[in-house]
Wavefront OBJ file of the C-alpha trace (Angstrom):
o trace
v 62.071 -20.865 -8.732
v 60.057 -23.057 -6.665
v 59.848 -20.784 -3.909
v 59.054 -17.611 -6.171
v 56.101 -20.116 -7.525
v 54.716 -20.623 -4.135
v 55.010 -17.430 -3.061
v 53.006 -16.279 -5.872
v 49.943 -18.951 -5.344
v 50.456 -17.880 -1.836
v 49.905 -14.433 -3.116
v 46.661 -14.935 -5.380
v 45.156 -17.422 -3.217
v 45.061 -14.338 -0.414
v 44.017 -12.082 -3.223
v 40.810 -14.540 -3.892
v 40.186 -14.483 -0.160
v 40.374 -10.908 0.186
v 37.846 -10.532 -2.396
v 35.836 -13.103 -0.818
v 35.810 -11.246 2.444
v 35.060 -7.828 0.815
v 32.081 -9.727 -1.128
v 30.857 -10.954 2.045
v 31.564 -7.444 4.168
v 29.450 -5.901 1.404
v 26.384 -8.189 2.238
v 23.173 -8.493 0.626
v 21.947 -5.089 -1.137
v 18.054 -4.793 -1.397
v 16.000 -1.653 -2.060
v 12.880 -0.003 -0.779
v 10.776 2.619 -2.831
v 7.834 4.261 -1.666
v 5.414 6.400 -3.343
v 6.061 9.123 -0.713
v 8.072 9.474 2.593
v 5.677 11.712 4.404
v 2.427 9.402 4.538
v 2.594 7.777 7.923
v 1.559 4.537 5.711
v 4.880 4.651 4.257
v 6.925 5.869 7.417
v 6.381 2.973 9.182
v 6.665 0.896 6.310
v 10.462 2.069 5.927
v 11.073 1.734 9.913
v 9.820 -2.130 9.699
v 12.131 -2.716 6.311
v 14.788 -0.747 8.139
v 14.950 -2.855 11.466
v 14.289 -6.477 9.734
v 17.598 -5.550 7.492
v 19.462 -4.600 10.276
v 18.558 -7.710 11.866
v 19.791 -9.656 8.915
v 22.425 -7.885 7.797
v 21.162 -6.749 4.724
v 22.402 -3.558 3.163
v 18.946 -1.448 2.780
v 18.544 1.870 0.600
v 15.546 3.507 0.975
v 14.093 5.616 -1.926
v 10.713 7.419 -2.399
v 8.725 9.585 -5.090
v 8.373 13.901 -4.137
v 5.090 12.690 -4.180
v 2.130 10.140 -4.867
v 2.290 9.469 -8.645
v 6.064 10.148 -9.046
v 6.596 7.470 -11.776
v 9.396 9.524 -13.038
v 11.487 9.463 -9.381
v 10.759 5.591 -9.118
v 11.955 4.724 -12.103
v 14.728 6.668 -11.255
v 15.308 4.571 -7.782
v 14.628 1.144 -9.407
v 17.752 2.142 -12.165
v 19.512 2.998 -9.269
v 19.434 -0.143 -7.820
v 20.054 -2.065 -10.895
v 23.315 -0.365 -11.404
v 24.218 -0.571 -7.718
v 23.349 -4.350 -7.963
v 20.748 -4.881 -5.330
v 19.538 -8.029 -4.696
v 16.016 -7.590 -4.461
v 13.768 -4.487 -4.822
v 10.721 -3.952 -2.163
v 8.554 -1.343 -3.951
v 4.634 0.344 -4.041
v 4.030 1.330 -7.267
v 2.746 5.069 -7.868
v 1.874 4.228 -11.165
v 1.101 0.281 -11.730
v 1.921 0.147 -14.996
v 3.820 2.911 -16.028
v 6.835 1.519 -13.797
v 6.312 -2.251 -15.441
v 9.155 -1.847 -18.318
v 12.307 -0.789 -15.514
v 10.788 -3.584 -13.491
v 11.136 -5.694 -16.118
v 14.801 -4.826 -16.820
v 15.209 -5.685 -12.753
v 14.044 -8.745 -13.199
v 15.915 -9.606 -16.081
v 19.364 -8.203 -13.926
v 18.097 -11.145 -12.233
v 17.073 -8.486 -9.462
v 13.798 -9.951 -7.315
v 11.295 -7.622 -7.272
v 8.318 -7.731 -4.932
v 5.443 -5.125 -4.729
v 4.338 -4.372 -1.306
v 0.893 -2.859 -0.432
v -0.192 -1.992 -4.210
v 0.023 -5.040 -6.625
v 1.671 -3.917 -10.093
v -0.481 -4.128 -13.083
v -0.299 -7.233 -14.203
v 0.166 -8.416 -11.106
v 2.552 -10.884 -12.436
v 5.379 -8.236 -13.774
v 6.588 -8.690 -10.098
v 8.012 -11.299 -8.663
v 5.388 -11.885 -5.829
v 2.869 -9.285 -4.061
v 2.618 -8.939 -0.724
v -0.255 -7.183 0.917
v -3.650 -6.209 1.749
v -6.652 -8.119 0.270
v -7.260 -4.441 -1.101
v -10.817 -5.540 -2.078
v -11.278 -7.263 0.983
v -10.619 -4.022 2.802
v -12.970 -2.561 0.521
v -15.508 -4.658 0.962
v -15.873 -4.392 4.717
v -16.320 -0.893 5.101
v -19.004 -1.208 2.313
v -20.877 -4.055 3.781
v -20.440 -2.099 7.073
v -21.959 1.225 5.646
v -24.799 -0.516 4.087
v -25.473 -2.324 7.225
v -24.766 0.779 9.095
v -27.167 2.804 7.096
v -30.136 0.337 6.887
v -32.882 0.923 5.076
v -32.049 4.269 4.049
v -29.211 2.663 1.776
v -30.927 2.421 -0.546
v -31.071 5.970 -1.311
v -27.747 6.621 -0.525
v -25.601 9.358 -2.354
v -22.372 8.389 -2.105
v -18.619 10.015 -3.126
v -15.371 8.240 -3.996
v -12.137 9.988 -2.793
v -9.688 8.509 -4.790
v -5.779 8.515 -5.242
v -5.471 9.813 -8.312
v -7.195 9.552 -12.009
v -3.987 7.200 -12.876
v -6.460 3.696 -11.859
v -3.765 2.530 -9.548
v -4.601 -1.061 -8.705
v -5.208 -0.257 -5.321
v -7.691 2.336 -5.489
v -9.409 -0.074 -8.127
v -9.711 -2.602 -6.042
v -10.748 -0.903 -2.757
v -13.222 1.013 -4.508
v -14.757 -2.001 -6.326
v -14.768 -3.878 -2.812
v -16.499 -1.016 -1.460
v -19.158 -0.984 -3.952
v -19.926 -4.749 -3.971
v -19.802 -4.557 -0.245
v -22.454 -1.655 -0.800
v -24.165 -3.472 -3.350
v -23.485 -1.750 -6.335
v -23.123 -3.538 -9.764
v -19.512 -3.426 -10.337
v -19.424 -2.985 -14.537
v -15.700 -3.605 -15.324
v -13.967 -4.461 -11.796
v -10.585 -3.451 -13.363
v -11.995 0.197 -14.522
v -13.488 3.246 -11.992
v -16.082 5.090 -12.985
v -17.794 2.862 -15.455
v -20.735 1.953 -12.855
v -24.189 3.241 -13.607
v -25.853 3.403 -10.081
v -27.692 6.600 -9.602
v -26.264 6.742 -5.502
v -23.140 7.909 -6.547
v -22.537 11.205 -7.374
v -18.884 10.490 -8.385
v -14.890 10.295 -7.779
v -12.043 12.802 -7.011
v -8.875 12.963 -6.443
v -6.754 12.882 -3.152
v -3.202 12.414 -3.731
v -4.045 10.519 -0.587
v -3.503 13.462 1.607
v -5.528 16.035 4.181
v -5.466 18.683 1.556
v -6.224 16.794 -1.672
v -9.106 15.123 0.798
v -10.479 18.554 1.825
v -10.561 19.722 -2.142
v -11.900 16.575 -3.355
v -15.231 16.748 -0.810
v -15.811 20.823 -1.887
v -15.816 19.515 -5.424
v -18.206 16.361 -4.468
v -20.522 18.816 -2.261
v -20.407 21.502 -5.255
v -22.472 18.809 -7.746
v -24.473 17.202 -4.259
v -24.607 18.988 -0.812
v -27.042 15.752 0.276
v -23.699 13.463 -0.129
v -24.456 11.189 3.453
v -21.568 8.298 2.525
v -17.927 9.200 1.247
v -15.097 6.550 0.842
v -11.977 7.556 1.263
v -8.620 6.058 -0.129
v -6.918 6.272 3.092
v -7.182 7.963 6.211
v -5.047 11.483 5.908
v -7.820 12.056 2.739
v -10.808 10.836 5.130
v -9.408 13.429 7.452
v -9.243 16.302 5.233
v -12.668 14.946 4.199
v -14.298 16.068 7.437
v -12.827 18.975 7.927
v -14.693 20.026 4.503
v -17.316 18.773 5.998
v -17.307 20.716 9.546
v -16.458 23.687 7.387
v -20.013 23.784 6.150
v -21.862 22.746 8.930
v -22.496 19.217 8.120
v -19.854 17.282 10.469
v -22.232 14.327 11.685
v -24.046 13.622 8.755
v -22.134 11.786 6.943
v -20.458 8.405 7.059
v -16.647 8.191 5.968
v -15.422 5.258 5.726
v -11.847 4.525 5.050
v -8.428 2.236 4.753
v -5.214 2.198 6.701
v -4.943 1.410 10.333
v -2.684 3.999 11.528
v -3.033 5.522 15.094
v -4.579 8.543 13.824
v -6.809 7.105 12.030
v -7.967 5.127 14.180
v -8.001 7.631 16.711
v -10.190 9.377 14.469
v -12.938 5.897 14.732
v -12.946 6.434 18.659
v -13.545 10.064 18.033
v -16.621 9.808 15.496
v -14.715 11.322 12.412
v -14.426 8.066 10.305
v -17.292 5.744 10.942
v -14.848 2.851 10.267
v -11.533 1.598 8.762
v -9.952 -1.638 7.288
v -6.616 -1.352 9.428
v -3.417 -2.924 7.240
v 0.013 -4.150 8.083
v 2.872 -2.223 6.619
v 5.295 -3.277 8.997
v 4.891 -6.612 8.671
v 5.006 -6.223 4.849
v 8.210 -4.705 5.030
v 9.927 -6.577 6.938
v 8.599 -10.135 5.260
v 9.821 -8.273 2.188
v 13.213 -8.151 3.491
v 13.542 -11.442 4.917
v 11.933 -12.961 1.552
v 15.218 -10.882 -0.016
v 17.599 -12.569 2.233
v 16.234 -16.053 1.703
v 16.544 -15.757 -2.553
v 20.136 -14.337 -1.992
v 20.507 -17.101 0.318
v 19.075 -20.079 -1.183
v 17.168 -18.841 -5.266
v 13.671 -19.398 -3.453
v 11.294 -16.695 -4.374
v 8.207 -16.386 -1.990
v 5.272 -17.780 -2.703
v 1.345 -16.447 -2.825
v -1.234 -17.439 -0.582
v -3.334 -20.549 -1.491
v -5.890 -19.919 -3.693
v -4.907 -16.293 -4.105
v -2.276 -14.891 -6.583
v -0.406 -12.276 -3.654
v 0.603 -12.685 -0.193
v -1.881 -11.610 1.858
v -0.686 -10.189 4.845
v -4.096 -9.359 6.427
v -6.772 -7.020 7.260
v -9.713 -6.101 9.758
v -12.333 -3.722 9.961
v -12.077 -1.366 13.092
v -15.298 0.642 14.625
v -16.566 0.987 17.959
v -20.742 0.394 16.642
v -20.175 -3.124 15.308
v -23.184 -4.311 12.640
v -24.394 -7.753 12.756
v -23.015 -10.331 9.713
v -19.866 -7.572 9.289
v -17.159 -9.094 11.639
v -14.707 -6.521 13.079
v -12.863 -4.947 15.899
v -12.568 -2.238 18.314
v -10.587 0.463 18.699
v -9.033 -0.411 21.726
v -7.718 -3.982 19.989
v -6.865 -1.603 16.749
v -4.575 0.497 18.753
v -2.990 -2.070 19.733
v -1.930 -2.731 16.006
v -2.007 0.389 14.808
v 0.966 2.412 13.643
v 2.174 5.885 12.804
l 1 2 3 4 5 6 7 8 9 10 11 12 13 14 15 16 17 18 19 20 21 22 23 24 25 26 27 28 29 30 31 32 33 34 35 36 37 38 39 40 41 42 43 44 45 46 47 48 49 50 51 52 53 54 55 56 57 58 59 60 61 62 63 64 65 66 67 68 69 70 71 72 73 74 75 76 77 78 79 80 81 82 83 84 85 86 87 88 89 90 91 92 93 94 95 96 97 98 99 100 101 102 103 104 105 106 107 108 109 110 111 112 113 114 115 116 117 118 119 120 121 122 123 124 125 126 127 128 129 130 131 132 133 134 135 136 137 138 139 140 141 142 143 144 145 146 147 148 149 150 151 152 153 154 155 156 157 158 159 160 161 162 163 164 165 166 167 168 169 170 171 172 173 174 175 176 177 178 179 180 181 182 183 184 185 186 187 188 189 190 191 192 193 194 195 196 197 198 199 200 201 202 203 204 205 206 207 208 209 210 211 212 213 214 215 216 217 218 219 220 221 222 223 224 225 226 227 228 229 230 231 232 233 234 235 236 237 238 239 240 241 242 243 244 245 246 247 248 249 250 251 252 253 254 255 256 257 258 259 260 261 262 263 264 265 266 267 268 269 270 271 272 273 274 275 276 277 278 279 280 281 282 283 284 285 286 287 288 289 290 291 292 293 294 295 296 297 298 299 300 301 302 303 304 305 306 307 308 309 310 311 312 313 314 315 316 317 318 319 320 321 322 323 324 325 326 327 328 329 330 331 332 333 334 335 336 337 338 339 340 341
């Protein structure tokens, strides 16, 4: 009898460890969802999640929406991850508040959730935030236009290429950075469209790409042909922006501004298309993502915000090659050099 006992402890205790081992084979599941897997925003984004969890041996799924403002297919990838109990979520929210109640339920799977690049609204239904000072970013190309522009400023007639008419955070905030940086009165600095200026002739929308850019401008030059300023949500719209532009002739007179970074983009600064951009960091929001993953599966720590701001801020600069005085910035030499895509 004793030795049938024995053998059986002997039995479950290799049972436990076998389970132990498979636990630990599995490793650490985390999720990343992007708003689309075409922008080379989000491309590189992935790639920098993609090598940090390989790095770490964390278990990354990647997941994206068909296209910018695909609340629906989100959703869809954050339940996924619930039920495949991930470990933390890395995710840029098409809609900002739409996509707040499955976050919720994430969080409450005790799933960490962190938004990266476009802060949920509230910013507090995720865990942390990490990215851009989006109204910093604005801000710089709007001081720089205004700088840029001089006197004549303050006649300006300007357009807003947004996102979408969905007042996702980050297109609030960059176009509210923009126009203080401009100095417009900002009404409501959580609402666009609410100002009263007479320089701006108004907003459309982008779906932050070439052809939604190229649309928008026709519809901004059909109500004002004299537009001379346009900013842009990002720099596939600014692109699509010009090519309106050279379409009719007025390629040259006006200045696009814009957000992003990426090669082309910047490429695109050298080149006299965009008159400046506030280059980001996906990569290194991605991949602080990850490790910030690892180190709550590891140890319960959540990351923390920046002092004295309520995200991570993970940096910006403005990039043109005809700096303005009091507007600090960088060239596009140095830009290329961080630039991605």
């Amino acid at each position: 009898m004793k030795s049938v006992l024995k053998a059986a402890l002997l039995g479950a205790a290799a049972v436990a460890l076998f389970g132990t081992a498979q636990a630990q084979a599995a490793g650490i599941g985390a999720c990343l969802i992007t708003k689309t897997e075409t922008n080379p925003f989000f491309v590189k984004m992935k790639e920098g999640a993609q090598a940090k969890a390989a790095e770490l041996g964390v278990d990354l799924k990647a997941y994206a929406g068909k296209d910018d403002g695909d609340n629906e297919g989100q959703v869809a990838a954050v339940e996924t991850c619930i039920a495949d109990g991930a470990k933390g979520i890395l995710i840029t929210p098409s809609n900002t508040k739409a996509i707040v109640p499955v976050i919720k339920k994430a969080r409450d799977a005790g799933i960490l959730v962190i938004a990266l690049d476009t802060p949920l609204d509230p910013i507090d239904a995720a865990d942390q935030t990490m990215a851009t000072d989006n109204f910093q970013a604005g801000f710089l190309i709007g001081a720089y236009a205004k700088a840029k522009m001089g006197d004549a400023a303050k006649d300006a007639k300007i357009g807003f290429l947004d996102i979408n008419p969905q007042q996702v955070t980050v297109d609030v905030l960059r176009d509210q950075g923009f126009m203080k940086g401009f100095g417009i009165d900002v009404v409501d600095p959580n609402v666009i469209g609410d100002e009263k200026d007479p320089r701006i002739v108004g907003h459309d929308y982008t779906n932050g790409n070439p052809e939604g850019g190229r649309k928008a401008m026709e519809n901004l030059l059909q109500i004002n042909p004299d537009i001379n300023v346009i900013h842009t949500i990002n720099e596939p719209a600014a692109a699509g922006a010009y090519e309106a532009l050279k379409a009719v002739g007025k390629e040259g007179q006006v200045l696009i501004m814009s957000v992003d970074g990426g090669c082309p983009g910047v490429k695109d600064v050298a080149a006299g298309v965009i008159g400046g951009t506030s280059q980001q960091y996906p990569l290194l929001m991605a991949s602080m993502g990850v490790e910030a993953i690892k180190k709550f599966a590891d140890t319960g720590e959540k990351p923390k915000a920046t002092e004295g701001k309520n995200f991570f801020d993970t940096g910006v600069a403005l990039i043109t090659d005809n700096p303005v005085e009091g507007v600090p910035s960088i060239t596009t030499k140095e830009g290329l050099e961080k630039c991605w895509g």
